[in-house]
C-alpha positions in Angstrom: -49.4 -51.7 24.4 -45.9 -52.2 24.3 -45.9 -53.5 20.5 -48.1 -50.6 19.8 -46.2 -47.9 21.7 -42.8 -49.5 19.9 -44.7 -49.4 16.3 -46.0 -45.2 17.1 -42.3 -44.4 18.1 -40.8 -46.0 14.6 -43.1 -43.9 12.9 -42.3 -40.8 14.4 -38.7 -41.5 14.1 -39.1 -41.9 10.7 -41.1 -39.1 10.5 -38.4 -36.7 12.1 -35.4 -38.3 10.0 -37.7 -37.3 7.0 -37.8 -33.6 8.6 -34.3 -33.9 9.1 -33.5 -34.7 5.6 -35.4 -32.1 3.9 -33.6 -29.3 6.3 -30.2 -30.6 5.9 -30.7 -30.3 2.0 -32.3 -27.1 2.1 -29.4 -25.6 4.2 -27.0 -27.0 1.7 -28.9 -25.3 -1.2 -29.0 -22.1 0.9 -25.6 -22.2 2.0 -24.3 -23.0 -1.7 -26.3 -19.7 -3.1 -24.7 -17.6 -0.4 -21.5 -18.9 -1.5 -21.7 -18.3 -5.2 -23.2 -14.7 -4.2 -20.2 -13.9 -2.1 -18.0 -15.4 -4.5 -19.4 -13.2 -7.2 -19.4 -10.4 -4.7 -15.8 -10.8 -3.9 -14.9 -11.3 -7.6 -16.9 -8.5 -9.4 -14.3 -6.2 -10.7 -12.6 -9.3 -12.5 -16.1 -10.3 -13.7 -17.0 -6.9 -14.9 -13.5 -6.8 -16.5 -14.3 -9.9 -18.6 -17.4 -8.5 -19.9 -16.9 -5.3 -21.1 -13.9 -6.8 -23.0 -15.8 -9.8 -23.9 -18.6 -6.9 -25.4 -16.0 -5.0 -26.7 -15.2 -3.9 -30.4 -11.7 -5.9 -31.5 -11.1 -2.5 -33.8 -10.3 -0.7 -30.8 -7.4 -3.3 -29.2 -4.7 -1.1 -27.6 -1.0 -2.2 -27.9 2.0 -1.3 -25.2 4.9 -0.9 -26.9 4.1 -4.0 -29.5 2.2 -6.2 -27.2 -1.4 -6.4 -26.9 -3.2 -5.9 -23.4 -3.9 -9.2 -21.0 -7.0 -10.6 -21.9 -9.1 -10.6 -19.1 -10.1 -14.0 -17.0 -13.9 -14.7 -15.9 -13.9 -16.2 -13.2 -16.2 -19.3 -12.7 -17.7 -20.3 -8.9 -17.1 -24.0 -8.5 -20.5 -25.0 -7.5 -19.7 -29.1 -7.9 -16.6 -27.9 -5.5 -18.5 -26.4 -3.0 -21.5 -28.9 -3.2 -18.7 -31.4 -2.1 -17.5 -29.6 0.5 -21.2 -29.3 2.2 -22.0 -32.5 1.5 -18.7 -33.8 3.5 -19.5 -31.6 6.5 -23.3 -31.9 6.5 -23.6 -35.9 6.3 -26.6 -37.8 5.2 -29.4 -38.2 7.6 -30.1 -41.8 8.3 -33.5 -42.9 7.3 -35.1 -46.1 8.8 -37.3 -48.3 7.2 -40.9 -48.2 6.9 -42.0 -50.2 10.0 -44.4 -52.8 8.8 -48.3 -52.3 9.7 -49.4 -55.1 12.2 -52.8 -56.7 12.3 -53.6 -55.7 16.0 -56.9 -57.2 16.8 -55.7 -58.9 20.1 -57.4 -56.1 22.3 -60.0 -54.0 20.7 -60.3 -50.3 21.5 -61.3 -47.1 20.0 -58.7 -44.9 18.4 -59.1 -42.3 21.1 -58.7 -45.3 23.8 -55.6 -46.9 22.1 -53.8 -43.3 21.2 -54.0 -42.8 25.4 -52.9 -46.0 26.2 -50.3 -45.9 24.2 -49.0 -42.6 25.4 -49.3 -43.9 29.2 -47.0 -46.7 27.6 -44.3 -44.0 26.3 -44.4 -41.7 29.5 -46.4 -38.6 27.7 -49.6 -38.9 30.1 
């Protein structure tokens, strides 16, 4: 039972690092589209700014007093940046091996049998 009840852990430990995983990199996703959409958010005048002269007719420049108007800067959200920056505070998830299937034929029991058994073996009955 104990070889059993050591096997059944591994594989839910395995199972949950999996979970793990998958959250951790959905978080990042989420937490790098919230960031570009503040980032545009914060930034939106400029970004509006550098469209409308980006769409603009180059027959209508303005000049003061000899010198033509700043040309507007769009600004770009770092996405490689801030992908970085998540992945450094939000750190892998270790994943163990696949534990190896034993031939356990020593003590024959029905599934039902072994799952309680192994169960009384972890503590959950």
């Amino acid at each position: 039972m104990r070889r059993r009840g050591l096997q059944k852990r591994a594989k839910e430990s395995l199972e949950e690092a999996k979970e793990a995983e998958v959250k951790r990199l959905k978080k990042i996703d989420e937490d790098i589209a919230d960031a570009e959409y503040k980032f545009n958010d914060d930034h939106r005048d400029e970004i509006e700014a550098a469209q409308a002269y980006a769409s603009r007719d180059p027959a209508d420049d303005e000049e003061v007093e000899g010198e033509p108007l700043p040309i507007p800067v769009m600004p770009i959200f770092n996405k490689n940046e801030m992908m970085a920056t998540l992945l450094g505070q939000n750190p892998p998830v270790f994943i163990p091996d696949e534990p190896e299937e034993e031939i356990d034929n020593d003590w024959v029991l029905t599934p039902a049998e072994n799952e309680h058994q192994i169960n009384i073996y972890l503590g959950r009955d």
